[in-house]
PLY file of the C-alpha trace (Angstrom):
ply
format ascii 1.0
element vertex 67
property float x
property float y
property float z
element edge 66
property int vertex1
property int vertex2
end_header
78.60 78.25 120.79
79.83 75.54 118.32
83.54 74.55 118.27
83.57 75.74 114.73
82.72 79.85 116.17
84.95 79.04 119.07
87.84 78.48 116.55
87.45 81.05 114.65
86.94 83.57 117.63
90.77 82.03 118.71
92.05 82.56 115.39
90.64 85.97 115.75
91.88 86.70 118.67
95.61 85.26 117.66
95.03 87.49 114.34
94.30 90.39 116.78
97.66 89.98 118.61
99.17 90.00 115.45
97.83 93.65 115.03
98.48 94.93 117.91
102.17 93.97 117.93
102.18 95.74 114.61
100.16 99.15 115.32
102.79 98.98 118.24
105.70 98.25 115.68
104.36 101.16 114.14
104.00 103.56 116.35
107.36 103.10 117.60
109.06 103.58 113.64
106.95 106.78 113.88
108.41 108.14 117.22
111.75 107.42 115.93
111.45 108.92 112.80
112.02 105.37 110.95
109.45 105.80 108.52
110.98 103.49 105.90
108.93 100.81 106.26
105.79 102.02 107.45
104.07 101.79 104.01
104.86 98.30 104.27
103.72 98.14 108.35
100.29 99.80 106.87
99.85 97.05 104.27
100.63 94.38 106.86
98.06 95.66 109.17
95.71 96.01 106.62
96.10 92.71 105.91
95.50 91.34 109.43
92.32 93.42 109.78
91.07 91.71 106.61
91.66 88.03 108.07
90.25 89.29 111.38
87.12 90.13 109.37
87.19 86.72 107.73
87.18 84.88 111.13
84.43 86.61 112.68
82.21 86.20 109.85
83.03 82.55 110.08
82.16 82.68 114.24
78.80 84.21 113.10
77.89 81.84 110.68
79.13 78.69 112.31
76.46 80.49 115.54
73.78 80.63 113.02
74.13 77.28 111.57
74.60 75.53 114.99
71.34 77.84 116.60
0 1
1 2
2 3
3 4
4 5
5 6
6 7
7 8
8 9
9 10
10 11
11 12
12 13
13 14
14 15
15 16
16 17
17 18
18 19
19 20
20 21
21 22
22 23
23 24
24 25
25 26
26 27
27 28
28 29
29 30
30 31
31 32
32 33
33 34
34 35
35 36
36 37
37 38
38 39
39 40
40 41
41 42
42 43
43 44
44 45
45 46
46 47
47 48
48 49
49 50
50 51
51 52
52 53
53 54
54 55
55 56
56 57
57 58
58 59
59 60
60 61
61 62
62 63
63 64
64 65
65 66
């Protein structure tokens, strides 16, 4: 794997934190009937899945350039 995947799989992975701290966030708002910002929450996560999506298709095609 080249360093240029293996940084992008760490961003990834970082990025995929990042979501899971806000799904969590999100879930908890929901329990607690603090639905205020969870249009916002959505677009936030949204977001994150979008850069997570960006990062591995930068993994895969720093693996195809480098194979």
């Amino acid at each position: 794997m080249s360093q240029a995947s293996t940084e992008s799989l760490g961003r990834a992975q970082e990025l995929l934190e990042r979501l899971q701290a806000k799904l969590a966030d999100l879930e908890r708002a929901a329990e607690s009937g603090e639905t205020d910002g969870a249009v916002d929450d959505l677009s936030q996560i949204a977001e994150i899945a979008k850069q997570i999506e960006s990062e591995v298709q930068r993994a895969r095609q720093a693996a195809d350039a480098g194979a």
